[in-house]
C-alpha positions as CSV (number, residue, x, y, z in Angstrom):
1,X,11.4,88.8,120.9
2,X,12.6,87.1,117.7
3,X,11.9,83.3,117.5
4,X,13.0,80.6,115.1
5,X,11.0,77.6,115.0
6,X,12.1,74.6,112.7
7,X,9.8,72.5,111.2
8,X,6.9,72.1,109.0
9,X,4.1,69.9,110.1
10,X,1.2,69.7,112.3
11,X,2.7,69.7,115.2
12,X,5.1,72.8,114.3
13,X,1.9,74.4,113.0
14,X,0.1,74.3,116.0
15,X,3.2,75.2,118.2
16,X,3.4,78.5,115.4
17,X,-0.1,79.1,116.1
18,X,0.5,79.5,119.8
19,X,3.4,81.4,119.8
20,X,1.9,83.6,117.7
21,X,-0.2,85.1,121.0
22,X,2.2,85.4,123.1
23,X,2.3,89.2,124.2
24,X,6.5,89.0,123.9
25,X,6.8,88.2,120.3
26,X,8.2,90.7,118.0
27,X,8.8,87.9,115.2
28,X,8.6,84.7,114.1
29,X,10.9,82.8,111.5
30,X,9.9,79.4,110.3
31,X,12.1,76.9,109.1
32,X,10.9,76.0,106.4
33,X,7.4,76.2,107.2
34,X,4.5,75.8,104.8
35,X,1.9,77.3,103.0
36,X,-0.6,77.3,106.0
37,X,1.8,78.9,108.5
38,X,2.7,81.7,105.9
39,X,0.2,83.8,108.1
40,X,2.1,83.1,111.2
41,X,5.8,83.8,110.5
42,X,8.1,84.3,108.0
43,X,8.8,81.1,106.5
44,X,12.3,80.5,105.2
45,X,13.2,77.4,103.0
46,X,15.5,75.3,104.8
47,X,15.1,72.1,105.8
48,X,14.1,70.9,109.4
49,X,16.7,67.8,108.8
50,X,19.5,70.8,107.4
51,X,21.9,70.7,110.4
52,X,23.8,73.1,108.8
53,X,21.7,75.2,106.6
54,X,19.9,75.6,109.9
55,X,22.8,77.1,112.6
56,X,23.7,78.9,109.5
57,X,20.1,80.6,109.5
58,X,20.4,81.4,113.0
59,X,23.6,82.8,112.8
60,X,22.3,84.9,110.3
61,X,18.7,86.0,111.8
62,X,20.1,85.8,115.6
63,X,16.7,84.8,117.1
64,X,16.4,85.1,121.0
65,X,14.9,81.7,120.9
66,X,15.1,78.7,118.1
67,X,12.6,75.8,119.1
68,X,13.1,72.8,117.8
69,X,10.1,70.8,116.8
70,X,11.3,67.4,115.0
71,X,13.1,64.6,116.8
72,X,16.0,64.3,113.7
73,X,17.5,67.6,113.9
74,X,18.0,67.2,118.0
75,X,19.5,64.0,117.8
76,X,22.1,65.2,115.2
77,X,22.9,67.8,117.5
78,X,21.2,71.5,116.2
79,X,20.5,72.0,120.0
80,X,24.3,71.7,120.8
81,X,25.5,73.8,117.7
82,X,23.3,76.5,118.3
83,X,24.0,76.7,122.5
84,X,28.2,77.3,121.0
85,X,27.4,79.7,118.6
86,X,26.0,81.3,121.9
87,X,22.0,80.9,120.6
88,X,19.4,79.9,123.0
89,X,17.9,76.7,122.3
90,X,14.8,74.8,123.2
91,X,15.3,71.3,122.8
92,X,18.1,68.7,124.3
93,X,21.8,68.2,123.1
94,X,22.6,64.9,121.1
95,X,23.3,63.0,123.9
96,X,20.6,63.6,126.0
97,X,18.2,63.1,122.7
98,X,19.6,59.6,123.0
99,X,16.3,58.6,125.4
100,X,14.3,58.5,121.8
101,X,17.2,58.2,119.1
102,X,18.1,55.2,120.4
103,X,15.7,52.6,122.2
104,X,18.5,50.2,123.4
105,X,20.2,53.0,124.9
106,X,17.1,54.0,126.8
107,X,16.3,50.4,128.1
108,X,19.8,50.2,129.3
109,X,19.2,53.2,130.7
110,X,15.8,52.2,132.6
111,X,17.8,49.0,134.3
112,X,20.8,51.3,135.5
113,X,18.1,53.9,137.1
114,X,15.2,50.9,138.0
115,X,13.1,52.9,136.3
116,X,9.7,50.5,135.4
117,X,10.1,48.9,131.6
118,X,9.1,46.0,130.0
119,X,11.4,43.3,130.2
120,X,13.9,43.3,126.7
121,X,17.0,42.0,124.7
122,X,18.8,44.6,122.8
123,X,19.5,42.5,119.6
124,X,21.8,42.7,116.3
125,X,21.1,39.7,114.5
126,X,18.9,37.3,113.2
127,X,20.2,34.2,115.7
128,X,20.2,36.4,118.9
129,X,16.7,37.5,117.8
130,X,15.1,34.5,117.0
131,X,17.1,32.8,120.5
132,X,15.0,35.6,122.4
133,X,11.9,35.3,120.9
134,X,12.0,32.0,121.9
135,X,11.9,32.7,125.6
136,X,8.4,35.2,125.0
137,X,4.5,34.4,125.2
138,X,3.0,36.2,122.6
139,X,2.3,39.3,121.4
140,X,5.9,39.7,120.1
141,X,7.0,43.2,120.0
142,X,10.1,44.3,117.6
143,X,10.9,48.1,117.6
144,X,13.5,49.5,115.5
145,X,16.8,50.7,117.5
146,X,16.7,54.1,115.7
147,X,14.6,56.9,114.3
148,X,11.9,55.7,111.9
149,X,9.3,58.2,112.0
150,X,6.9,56.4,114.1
151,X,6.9,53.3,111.9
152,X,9.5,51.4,113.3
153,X,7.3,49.2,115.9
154,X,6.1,45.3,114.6
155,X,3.7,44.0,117.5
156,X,2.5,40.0,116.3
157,X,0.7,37.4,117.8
158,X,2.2,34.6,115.4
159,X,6.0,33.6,116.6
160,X,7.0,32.8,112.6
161,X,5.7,36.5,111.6
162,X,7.8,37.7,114.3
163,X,10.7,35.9,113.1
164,X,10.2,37.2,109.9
165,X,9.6,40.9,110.9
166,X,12.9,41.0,112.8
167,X,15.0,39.6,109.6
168,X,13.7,41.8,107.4
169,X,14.2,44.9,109.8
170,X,17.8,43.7,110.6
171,X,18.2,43.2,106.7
172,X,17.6,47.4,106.2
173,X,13.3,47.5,106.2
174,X,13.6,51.0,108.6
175,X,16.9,51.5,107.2
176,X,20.2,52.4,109.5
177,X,17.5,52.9,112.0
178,X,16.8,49.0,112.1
179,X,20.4,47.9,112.3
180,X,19.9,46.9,115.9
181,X,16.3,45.9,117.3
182,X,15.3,45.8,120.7
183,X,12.5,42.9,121.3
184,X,10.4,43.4,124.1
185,X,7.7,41.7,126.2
186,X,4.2,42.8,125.8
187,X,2.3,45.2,128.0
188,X,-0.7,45.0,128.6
189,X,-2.9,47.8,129.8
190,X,-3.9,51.2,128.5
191,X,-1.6,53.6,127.3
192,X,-1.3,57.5,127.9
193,X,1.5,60.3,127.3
194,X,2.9,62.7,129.8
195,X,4.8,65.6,128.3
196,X,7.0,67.2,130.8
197,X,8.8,70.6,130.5
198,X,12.4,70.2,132.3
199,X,15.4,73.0,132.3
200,X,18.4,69.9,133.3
201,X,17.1,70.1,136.9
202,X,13.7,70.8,137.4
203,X,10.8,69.0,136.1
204,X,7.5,70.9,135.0
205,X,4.5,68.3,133.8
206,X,2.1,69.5,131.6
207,X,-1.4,67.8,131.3
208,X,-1.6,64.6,129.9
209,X,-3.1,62.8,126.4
210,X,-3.8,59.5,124.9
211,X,-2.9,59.0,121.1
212,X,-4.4,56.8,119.0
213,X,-0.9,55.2,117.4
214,X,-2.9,52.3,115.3
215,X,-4.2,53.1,111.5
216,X,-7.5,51.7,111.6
217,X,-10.5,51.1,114.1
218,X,-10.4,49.3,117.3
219,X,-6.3,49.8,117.0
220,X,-5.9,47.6,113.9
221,X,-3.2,47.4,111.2
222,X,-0.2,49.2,111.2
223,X,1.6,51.2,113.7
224,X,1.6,55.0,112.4
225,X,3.4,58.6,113.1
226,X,-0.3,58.8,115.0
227,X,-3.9,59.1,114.2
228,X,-5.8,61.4,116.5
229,X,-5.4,61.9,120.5
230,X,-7.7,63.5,123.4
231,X,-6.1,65.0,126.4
232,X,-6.8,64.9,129.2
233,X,-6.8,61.2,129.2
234,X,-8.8,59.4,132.5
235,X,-6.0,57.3,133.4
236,X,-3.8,59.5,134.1
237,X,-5.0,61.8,136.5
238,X,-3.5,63.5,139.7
239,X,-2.2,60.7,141.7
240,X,-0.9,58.7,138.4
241,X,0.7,61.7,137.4
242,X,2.7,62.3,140.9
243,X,3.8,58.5,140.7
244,X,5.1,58.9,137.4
245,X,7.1,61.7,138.2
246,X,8.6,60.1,141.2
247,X,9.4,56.9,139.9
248,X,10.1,57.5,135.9
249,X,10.4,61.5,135.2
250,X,12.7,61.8,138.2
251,X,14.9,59.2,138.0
252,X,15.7,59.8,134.2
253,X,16.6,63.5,135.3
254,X,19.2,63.0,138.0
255,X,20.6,59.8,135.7
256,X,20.9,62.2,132.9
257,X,22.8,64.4,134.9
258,X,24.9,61.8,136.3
259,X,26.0,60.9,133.0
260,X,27.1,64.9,132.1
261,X,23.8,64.8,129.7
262,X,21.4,67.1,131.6
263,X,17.8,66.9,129.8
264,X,16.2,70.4,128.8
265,X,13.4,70.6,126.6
266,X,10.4,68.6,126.6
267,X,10.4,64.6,127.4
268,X,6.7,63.0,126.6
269,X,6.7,59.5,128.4
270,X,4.4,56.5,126.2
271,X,3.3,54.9,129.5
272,X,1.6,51.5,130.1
273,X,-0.7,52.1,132.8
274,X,-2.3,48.5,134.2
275,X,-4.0,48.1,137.4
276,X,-2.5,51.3,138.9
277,X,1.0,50.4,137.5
278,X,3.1,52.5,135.1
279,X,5.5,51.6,133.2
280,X,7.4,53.2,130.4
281,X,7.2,52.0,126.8
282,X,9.5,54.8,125.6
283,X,10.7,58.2,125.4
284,X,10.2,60.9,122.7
285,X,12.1,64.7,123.2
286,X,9.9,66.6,121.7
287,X,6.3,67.1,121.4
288,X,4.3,64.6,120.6
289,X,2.4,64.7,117.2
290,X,-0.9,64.9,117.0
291,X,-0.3,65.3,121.0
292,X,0.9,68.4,120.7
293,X,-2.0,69.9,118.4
294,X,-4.2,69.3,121.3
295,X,-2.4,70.8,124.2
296,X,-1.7,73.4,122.4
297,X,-5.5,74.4,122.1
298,X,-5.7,73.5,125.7
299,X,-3.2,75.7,127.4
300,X,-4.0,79.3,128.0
301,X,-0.7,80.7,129.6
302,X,1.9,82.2,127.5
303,X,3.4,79.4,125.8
304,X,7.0,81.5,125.4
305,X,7.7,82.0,128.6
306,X,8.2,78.4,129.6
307,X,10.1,77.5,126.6
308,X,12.6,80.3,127.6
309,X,12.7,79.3,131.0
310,X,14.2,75.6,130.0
311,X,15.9,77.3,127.8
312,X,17.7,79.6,130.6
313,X,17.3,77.4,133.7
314,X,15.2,78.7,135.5
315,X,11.8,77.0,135.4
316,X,11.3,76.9,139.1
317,X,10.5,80.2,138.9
318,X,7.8,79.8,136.5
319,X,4.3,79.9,137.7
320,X,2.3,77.1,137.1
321,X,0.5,76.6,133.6
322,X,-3.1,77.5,132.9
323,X,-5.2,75.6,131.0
324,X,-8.5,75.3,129.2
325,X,-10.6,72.7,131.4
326,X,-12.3,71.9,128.6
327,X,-11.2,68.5,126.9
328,X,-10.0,68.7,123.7
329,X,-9.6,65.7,120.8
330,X,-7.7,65.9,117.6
331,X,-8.8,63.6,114.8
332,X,-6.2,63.0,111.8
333,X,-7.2,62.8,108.2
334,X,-4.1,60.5,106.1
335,X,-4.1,59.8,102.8
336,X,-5.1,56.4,101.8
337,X,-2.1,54.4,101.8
338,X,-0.7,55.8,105.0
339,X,1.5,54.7,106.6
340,X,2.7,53.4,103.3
341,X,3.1,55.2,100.3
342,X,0.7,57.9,100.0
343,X,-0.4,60.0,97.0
344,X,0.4,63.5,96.5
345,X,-1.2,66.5,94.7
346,X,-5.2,65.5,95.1
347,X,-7.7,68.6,95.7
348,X,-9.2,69.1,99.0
349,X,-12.0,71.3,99.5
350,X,-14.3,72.8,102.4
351,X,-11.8,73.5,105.1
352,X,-13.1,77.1,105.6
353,X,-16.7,75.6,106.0
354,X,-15.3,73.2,108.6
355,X,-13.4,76.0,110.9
356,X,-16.9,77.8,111.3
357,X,-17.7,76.5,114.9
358,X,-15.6,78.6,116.6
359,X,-14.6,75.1,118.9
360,X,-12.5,74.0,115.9
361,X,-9.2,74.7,114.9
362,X,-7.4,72.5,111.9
363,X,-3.7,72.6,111.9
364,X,-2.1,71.0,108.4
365,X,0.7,68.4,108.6
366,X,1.3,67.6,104.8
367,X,-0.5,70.4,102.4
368,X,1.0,73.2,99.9
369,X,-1.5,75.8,98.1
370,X,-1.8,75.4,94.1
371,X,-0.7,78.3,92.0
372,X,-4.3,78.9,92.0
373,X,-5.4,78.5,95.7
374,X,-6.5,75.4,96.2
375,X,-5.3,73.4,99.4
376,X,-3.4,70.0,97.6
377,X,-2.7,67.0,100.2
378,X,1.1,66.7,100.4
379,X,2.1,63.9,103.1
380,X,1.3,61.1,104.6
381,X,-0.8,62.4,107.9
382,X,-2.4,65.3,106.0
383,X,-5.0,67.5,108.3
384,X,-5.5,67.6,112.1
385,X,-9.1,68.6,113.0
386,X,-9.1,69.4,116.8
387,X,-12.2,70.8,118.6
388,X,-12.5,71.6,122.3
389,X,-15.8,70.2,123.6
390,X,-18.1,70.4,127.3
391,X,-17.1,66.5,128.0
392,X,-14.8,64.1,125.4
393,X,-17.9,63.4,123.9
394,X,-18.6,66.9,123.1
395,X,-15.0,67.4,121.6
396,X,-15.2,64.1,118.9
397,X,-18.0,64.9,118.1
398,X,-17.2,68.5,117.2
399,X,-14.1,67.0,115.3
400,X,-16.6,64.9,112.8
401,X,-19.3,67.3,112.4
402,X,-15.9,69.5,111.1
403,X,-14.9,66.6,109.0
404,X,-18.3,66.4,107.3
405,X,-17.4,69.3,105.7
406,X,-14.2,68.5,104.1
407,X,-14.5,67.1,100.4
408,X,-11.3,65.1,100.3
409,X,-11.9,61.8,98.8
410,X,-8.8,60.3,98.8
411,X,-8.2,60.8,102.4
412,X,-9.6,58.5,105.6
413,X,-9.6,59.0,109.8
414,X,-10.1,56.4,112.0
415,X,-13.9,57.2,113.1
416,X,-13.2,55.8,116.5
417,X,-11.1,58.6,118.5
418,X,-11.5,58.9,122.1
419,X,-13.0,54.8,122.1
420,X,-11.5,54.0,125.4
421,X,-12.3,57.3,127.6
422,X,-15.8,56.9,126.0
């Protein structure tokens, strides 16, 4: 089988990387790729946001398959061109990639369905957002309306810095993406993701993970795109995973349907998990990143076949998923000044050193090779170390003895990864 995947980072890497084994591929086309998944696929250079320049690729290359790795392309509708133009897609239509394109739609969403939430306003200016503040005990959490790359959250103690935050997001900070905020009470808790494969009517869930979404130690400073993850995480073992099915994967299924939007793809719930108690804190359709990096060195079935099967409706006749019971951690390396502006072009050396334990596998999410071979940082979130390990503890520490090896100075990881199982 021919298969087009679009995107370029780690997580796109990673999903590249597994594909790559299955049995049933003939070919893989990457859009546009990057220099470390050149040995993968054939890497094309178009542009994962390229709407058009994509469907016109596919048209051109008629893949069996495309999968669609980042969240822009979906919610500007790739998924919908491609199903007209009679091309299999993996990944929801516009409208059903509402449920992460648009958090006010998904919290109206959750009341309609009574699907658990934190209590919120949906808010478009500065008087309606200061008027609801008003009303909340600190921590004051302000999340852009829109896409914003993982950046668009604000979580303060301080009622004035929350004020602030919201004019300056309603004044443009996130961009269009910031237009409208939706101002939510604080949950307290510990957070974990379930990623759930679904073909419109059937619901699949794959094994869970907790990401690490804070740039320094001990979940300090700035909300990022993510910082490292472990799967599976503690909190969210059998019986947690049953009740979030039932009372929030469920739900948002048949709702979907009822509005004409059936969901097909992959839908990762954030969940708040406090004495026993889920709730959601939002929705993302696609894999998570670095989530995904870490699943996908966890699961030993054929990752194809189940992307085909939401693809073609028929995932309840897929046989259950296999996977490593080892846990597995992923540890990101960023470039100082991440999540802000981040320097491009420095050297970084030792990543062949690193790979030798046989337990690690680095996936790149912002490189590009020199005209003379050496790897160059190129992104924000730059490297994703992951290691499969005996326990957790086995795994981190796998991911830092790789990381010893990597002369990079002008990258940093949080050194804490895995704190809360551990």
């Amino acid at each position: 089988m021919k298969i087009m995947l679009v995107g370029s980072g780690g997580r796109e890497h990673a999903l590249a990387w597994k594909l790559a084994q299955s049995p049933l591929l003939t070919e893989l086309i990457i859009a546009p790729g990057s220099d470390a998944m050149t040995s993968l696929g054939r890497c094309l250079p178009v542009g994962a946001e390229d709407v058009d320049g994509l469907l016109a690729l596919a048209q051109t290359e008629q893949p069996d398959l495309v999968v669609i790795g980042p969240e822009v392309a979906l919610a500007e509708g790739l998924a919908d061109r491609l199903v007209k133009s009679d091309i299999a897609a993996f990944g929801p239509s516009a409208a059903a990639a509402q449920l992460e394109a648009s958090k006010a739609f998904t919290k109206d969403f959750c009341q309609q369905h009574n699907i658990p939430a934190a209590k919120s306003s949906n808010v478009e200016t500065y008087t309606d957002a200061c008027t609801y503040l008003d009303t909340l005990p600190g921590p004051y959490v302000l999340k852009a309306d829109g896409l914003a790359a993982g950046k668009g959250v604000v979580i303060t103690d301080d009622l004035t810095e929350a004020k602030q935050a919201a004019k300056e997001m309603l004044a443009g900070q996130f961009g269009a993406a910031s237009k409208r905020l939706v101002i939510e009470e604080f949950l307290s808790g510990e957070e974990a993701s379930l990623f759930v494969l679904c073909d419109g009517k059937t619901a699949m869930p794959l094994v869970g993970a907790q990401d690490h979404t804070r740039a320094f130690d001990g979940d300090k400073g700035p909300n990022t795109g993510g910082m490292g993850c472990y799967s599976p995480a503690p909190v969210l073992d059998a019986t947690m995973t049953t009740r979030v099915m039932r009372d929030i994967i469920e739900p948002t299924l048949q709702g979907m349907n009822q509005l004409g939007s059936p969901f097909c793809g992959v839908l990762y719930a954030g969940l708040m998990i406090d004495q026993g108690n889920p709730k959601l804190i939002e929705y993302n359709v696609r894999f998570g990143d670095p989530e995904c990096q870490v699943l996908m060195r966890r699961l030993q079935s054929d990752l194809l076949p189940a992307l085909l099967a939401c693809a073609h409706g028929d995932l309840d006749t897929l046989p259950d998923l296999q996977w490593d019971h080892r846990p597995g951690a992923c540890v990101v390396l960023a470039a100082k000044g991440y999540p802000g502006t981040a320097p491009k072009g420095s050297i970084i050396s030792g990543l062949a050193k690193a790979e030798q334990d046989s337990h690690v596998k680095i996936f790149h999410a912002g490189t590009k090779k020199s005209p003379s071979g050496e790897w160059l940082a190129n992104g924000g979130r730059v490297l994703n170390i992951t290691a499969l390990g005996d326990d957790l503890a086995d795994a981190v520490a796998k991911c830092y003895q790789a990381i010893e090896h990597i002369n990079w100075p002008e990258g940093f990881c949080r050194s804490d990864i895995g704190w809360r199982a551990l």
